[in-house]
N, C-alpha and C positions, 0 to 999 in steps of 0.2 A: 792492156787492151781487152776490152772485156768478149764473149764468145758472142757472135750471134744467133746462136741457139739458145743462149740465155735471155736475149730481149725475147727472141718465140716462147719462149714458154713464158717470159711473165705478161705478154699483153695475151696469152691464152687465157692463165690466171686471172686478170682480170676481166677476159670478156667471160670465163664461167662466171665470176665473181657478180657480173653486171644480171647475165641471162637467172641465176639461181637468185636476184633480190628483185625482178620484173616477176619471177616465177611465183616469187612470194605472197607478192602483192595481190596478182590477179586472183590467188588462192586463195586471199585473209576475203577478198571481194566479194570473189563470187559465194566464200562461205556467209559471209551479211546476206547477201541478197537470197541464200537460201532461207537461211532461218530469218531471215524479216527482223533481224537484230538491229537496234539503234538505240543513241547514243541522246539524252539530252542534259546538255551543260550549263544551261540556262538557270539561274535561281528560283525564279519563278515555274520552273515546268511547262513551260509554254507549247512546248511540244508534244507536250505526254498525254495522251489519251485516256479516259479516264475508266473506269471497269466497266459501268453500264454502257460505253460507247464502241469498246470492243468487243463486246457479246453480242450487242446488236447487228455490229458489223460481219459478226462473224456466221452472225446468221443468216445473213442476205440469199436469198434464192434466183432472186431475176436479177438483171443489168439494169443501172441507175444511169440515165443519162444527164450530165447537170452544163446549161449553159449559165454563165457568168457574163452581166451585163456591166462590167468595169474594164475597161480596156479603151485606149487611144492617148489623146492629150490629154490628161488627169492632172490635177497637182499633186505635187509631191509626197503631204498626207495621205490623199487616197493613192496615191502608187504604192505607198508604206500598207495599208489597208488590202491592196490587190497583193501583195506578195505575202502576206498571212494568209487571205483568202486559199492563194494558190499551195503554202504550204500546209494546209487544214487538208483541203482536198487529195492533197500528194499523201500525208498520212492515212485519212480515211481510203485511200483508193490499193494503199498496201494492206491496211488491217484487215479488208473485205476483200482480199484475195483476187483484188481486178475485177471486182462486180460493178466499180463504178467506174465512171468514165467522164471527162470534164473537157470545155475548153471556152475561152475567152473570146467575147464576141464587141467592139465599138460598136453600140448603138448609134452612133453618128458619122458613120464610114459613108454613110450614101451620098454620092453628090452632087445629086437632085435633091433641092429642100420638099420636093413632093413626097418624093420618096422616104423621105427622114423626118415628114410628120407622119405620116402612115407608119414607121416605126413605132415610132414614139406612140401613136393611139393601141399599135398591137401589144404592146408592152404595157400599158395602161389594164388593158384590156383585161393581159393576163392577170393583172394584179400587183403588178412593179409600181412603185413609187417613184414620181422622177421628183429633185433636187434642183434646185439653182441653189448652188454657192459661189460666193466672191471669194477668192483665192489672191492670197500676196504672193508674191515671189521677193529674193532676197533686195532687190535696187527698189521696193516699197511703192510697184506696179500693184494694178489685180485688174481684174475679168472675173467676168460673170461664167459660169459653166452648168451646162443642163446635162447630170447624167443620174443613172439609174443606178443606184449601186443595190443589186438583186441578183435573184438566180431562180433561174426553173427547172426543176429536176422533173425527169418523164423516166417511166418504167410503164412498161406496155402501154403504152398511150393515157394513161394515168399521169394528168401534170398538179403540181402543186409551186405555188409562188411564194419566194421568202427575199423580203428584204431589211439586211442584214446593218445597214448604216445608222448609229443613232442620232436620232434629231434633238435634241434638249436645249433647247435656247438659253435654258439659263448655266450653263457649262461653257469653254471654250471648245474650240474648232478643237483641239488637241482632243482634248478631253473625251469627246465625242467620237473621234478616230478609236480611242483607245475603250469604250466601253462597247463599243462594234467589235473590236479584236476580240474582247473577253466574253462576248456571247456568240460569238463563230461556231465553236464548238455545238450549243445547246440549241441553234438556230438549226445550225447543218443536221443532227442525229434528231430532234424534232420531225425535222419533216421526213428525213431517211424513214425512220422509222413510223409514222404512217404512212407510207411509201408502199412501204415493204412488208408492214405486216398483214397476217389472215384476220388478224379482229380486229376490228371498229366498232368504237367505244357509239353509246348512243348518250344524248344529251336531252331533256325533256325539258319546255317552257310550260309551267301553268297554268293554265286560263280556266276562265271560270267566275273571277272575283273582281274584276274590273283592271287584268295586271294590264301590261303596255300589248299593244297590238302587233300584229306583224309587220306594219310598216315603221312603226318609229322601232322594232328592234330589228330589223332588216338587215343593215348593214354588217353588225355584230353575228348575227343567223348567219349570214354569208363566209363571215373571217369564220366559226365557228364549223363550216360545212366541210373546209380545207382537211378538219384533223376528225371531226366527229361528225356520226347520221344522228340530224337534228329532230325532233318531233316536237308537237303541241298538242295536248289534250287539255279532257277538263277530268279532275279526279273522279266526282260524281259520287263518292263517298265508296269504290270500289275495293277493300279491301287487297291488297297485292298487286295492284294495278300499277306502281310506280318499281316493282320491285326487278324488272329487266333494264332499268335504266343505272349509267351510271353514276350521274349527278342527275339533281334539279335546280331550276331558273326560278324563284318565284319571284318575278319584275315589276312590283309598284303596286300591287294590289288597293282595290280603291273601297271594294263592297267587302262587309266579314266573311271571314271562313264560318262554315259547319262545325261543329264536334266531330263530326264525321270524315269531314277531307282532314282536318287536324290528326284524328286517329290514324288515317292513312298515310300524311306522312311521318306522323311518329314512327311508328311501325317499320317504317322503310327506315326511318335513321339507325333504329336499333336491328336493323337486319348489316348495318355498316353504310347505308346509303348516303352518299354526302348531297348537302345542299348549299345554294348560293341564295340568300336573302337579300334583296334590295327593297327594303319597305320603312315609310314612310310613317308619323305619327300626327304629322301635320299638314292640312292640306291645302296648296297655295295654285289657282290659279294664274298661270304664266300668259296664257292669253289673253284674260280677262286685264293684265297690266299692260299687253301692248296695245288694245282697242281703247279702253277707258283711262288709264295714266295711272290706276291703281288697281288693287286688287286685296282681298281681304285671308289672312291666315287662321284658318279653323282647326283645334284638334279632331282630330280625326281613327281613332281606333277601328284595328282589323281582324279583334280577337286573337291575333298571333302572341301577342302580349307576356300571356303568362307561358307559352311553349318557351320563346325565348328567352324570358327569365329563369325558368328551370334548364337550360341548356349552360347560363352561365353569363348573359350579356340584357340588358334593358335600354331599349332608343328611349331617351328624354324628349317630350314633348313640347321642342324650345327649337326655336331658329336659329341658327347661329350668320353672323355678320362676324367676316373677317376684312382687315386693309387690305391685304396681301389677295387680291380678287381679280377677275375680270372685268377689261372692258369695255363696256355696249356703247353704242351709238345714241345719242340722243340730241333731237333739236333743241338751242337755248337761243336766246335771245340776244345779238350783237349792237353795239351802239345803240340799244332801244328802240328799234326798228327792225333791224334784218335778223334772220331767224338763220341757223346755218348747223349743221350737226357736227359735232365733235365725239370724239373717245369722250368719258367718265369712268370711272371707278363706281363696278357697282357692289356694294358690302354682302347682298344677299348670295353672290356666286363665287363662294372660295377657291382660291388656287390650292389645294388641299397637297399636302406635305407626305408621298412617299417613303416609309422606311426602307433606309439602306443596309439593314443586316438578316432582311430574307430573302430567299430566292423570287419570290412573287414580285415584290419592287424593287429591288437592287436597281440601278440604273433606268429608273421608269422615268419620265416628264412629269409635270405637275396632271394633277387629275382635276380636271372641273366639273364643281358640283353644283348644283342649283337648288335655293331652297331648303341649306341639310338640316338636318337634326344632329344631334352627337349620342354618343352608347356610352353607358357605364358599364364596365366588367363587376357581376355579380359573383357569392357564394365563393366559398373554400373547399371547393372539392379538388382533390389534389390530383386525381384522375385527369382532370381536363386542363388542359395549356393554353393560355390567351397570350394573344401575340398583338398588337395594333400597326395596320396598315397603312392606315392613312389620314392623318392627322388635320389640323387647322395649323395657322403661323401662331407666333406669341401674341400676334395682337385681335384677341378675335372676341367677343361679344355674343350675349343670346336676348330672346324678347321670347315674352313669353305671349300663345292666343288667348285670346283672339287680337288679333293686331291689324292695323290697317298699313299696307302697304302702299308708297306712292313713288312713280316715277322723278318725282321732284326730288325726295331725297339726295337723287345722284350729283345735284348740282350745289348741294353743301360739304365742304369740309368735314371727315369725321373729325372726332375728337379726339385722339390716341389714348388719352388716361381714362374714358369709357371701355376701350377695349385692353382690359385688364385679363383675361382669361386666355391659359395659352396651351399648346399640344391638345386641345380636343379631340379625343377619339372619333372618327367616323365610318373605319372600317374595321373591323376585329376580326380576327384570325382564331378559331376554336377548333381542339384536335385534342383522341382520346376517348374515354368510353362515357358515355352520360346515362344520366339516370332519366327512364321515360316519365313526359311531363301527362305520363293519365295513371301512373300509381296512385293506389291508395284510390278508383275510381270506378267507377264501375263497368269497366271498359267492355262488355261483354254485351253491355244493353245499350251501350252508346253503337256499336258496333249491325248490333239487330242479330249477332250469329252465337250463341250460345257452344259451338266449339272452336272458337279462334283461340288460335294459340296466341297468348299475350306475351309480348317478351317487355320483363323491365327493366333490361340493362343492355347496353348496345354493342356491339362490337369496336374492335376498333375505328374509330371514322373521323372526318373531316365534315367541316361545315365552315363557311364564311358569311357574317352580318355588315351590310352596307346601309348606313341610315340614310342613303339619298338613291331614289329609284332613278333620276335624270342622269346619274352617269353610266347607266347603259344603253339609257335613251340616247335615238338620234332623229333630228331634226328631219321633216318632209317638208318639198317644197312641188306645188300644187301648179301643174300642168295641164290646164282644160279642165275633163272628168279625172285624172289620173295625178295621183301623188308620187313623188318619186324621191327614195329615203337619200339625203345627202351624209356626209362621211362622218362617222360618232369620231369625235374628240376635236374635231377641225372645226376653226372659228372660218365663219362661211365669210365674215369680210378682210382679217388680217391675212388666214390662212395659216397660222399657229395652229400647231399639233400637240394636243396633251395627248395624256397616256391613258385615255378614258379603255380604249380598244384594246391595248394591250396588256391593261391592270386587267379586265375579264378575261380578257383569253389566259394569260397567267393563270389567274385564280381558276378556273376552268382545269386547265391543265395538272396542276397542282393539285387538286383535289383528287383525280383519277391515277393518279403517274405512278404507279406500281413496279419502277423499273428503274427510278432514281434519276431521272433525267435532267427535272427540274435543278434537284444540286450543284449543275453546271453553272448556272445563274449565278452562283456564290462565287465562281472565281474571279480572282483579281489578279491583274499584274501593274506591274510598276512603269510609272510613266518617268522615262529619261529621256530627256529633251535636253538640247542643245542652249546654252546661255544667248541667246538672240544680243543682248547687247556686248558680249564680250565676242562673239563670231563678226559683227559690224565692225569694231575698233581692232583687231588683231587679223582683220582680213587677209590684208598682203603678209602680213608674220607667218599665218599658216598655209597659205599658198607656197610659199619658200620652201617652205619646209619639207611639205610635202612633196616638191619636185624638183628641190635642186639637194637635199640630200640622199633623197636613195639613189641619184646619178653619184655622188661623191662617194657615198658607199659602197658603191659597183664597182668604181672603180678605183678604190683603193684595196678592196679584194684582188680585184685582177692585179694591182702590183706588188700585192704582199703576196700572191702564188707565183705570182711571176721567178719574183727575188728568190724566194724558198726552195724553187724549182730549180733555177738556174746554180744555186750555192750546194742543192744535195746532189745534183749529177757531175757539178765543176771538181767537188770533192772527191 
């Protein structure tokens, strides 16, 4: 018979046994939660914050407050989307020691439709993008859903709009979810960090030479005002006048440059100044094709010519016509009598082809361009890196001016074996030190200042050449006396979104980013999707599975402790 002082002391023993493994626990805990220790087991690093995202973080001064316009009835991708969202922000909100603060708000909780359009225009307002998507669900329903997948982060009343979902039509919905996950990161520490920092970068437009005006680059000036204080001047041939800025805009210039504005921005490049070239070698009235049915292509030189050839790249003086295009609306003629407008394919507005192995396009939409030209990458200087951004499809063709343009065209058939010529460059990427294009000149007299310092070799820097000025351009549409800029990269009748906006804001960004941010763009993770038709035909198989054996599991635990129990105390 055994003592009952022996059963007290062993369920003492075990309840130390219990209080000294809870004691543990809360111990191992609260030591993570002290040192901010974690753990990620994911292959891809999903989790992992990257260096420049932590030093940013870690330098936060004021409270970030971030609303998140994903929450309610969602489909299940973006539920997927919202719970990255929310664990991006759970990390950022540890790494910065609690200086951020976040929470989740349904845009369409209100339930008055009055009230939930007046949402929806304030949210417009701020700059959120709203979405109709068609969502399936698994029985091969869907609905239409209007939400905002964005977020507004305010720090002293200082707000900035970012929205985070990518749109690319020509990807799947999947797909699309998942190149939103993988620029979370670079979206979110983007805008933190204009947020939060003390300097703000300045950006400068050109003017002076016929470049685009401020309403057709308006829009772009605006997405541009979020991150950078924007200016326009005109050089004037002023010696250092560009040299407080951190990029330049030269947008479509139509009249030549001076020797003089040329020398000023030489000058700034070899002080390390970057610039963003969008210029043009040919010059094609686009209005002059919607009033009259055609319109004529002239070359057109802006004296930048020979800068750019010595920098490393030359725009050819050739149109390109690609299949793979835009397209426009145009009246033809039905049964021989009724006149009625249909879409066409127009050859002159490429759908221009994104590379996906740099930060700047990684996951961008197609870019539409108007009227391009294409670059050839010059000279073997081993100093300077050409990268190409954005290209033509396989199927693309050139003409060369003077040529006559005619609206008619769009209603023949190309001929695919004319467009023989494929990957045309139309945006180059140049980085590195260049040699100034006024050596060997007499820069001193071109200048009027007998002690300027001439430098002829540049620091390290960045520059980016675009042979089509139309994809910065955006379209105005004329209000009485008042014009008013509509949204660059958005077709005003389908409502398709390229990547006009967010390839310059990129290259923008890119060029100034002193801090490695941009790198984030490069990351990729792995899309694991579920077999949709093997989940359909083994439905009921893993439904079973899943709930009628962890009940048989359970309970054949409980009668193998049962049995073992009852057999070691019977003994």
């Amino acid at each position: 018979m055994k003592n009952p002082d022996d059963n007290k002391n062993t369920m003492l023993k075990c309840l130390i046994e219990y209080i000294g493994i809870v004691a543990v626990i809360i111990l191992v805990s609260m030591f993570f939660k002290l040192f901010n220790l974690r753990l990620d087991l994911t292959e891809d690093k999903r989790y992992t914050l990257s260096e420049p995202t932590k030093k940013i973080l870690s330098e936060i001064k004021n409270d970030i407050f971030i609303q998140v316009f994903l929450d309610g009835d969602i489909p299940i991708p973006l539920k997927r989307l919202k719970r990255s969202v929310q664990e991006s922000l759970e990390e950022f909100r540890i790494a910065s020691h609690r200086k951020i603060d976040y929470e989740f708000i349904n845009p369409s909780e209100a339930e008055d439709a009055e009230q939930r359009e007046m949402q929806y225009q304030y949210l417009v307002n701020k700059g959120l993008s709203p979405n109709t998507i068609q969502a399936t669900d698994a029985e091969g329903g869907s609905s239409m859903k209007l939400i905002f997948p964005g977020m507004i982060l305010n720090s002293n009343g200082v707000e900035i709009a970012v929205n985070f979902l990518s749109n690319n039509q020509t990807i799947s919905y999947e797909q699309n979810i998942l190149h939103s996950q993988e620029g979370l990161e670079y979206n979110l520490i983007q805008a933190i960090n204009t947020i939060a920092s003390d300097t703000v970068y300045t950006v400068a437009f050109i003017e002076g030479h016929g470049e685009l005006d401020e309403i057709h680059t308006a829009d772009i000036t605006m997405s541009l005002a979020n991150f950078f204080t924007v200016d326009r001047g005109v050089i004037g041939g002023k010696l250092g006048v560009l040299d407080g800025y951190s990029a330049v805009i030269i947008a479509g210039p139509e009249d030549e440059y001076n020797e003089v504005d040329k020398l000023v921005i030489d000058q700034y490049i070899m002080q390390g100044g970057k610039v963003l070239w969008l210029c043009e070698t040919v010059a094609v009235s686009a209005d002059s094709l919607v009033v009259n049915g055609s319109t004529v292509g002239l070359y057109r030189p802006v004296n930048l010519e020979d800068m750019l050839f010595r920098y490393g790249v030359r725009i050819n003086s050739l149109i390109v016509q690609d299949i793979e295009c835009q397209l426009i609306r145009l009246m033809v003629m039905s049964g021989g009598t009724r006149q009625q407008v249909v879409p066409v394919p127009w050859v002159y507005y490429p759908l221009l082809i994104p590379s996906n192995d740099h930060p700047i396009t990684r996951n961008l939409n197609r870019v539409k361009g108007e009227f391009v030209n294409y670059i050839d990458t010059v000279g073997l200087d081993g100093a300077i890196h050409k990268k190409t951004l954005l290209h033509t499809s396989q199927f693309a063709k050139t003409v060369s001016p003077p040529v006559v343009i005619r609206l008619s065209e769009a209603e023949q058939m190309p001929d695919e074996r004319e467009f023989n010529k494929s990957n045309l460059p139309v945006a180059v990427l140049l980085e590195g030190r260049f040699q100034s294009a006024f050596s060997n000149r007499p820069a001193a007299m071109i200048s009027g200042n007998n002690d300027f310092n001439f430098l002829q070799k540049s620091a390290d820097t960045r520059m980016i050449v675009v042979a089509d000025a139309d994809i910065i351009k955006n379209k105005a549409r004329r209000s009485g006396y008042q014009e008013m800029p509509l949204p660059l990269g958005v077709d005003e009748y389908t409502g398709e979104v390229f990547g006009n906006k967010d390839f310059i804001l990129n290259c923008i960004n890119w060029m100034v980013d002193d801090k490695g941010i941009m790198e984030l763009r490069s990351r990729e993770l792995k899309l694991r999707l579920l077999n949709s038709a093997k989940v359909r035909n083994e439905k009921v198989k893993w439904q079973v599975i899943n709930t009628v054996c962890p009940l048989i599991l359970l309970l054949l635990s409980g009668l193998s402790y049962g049995y073992l129990r009852k057999r070691k105390y019977t003994n």
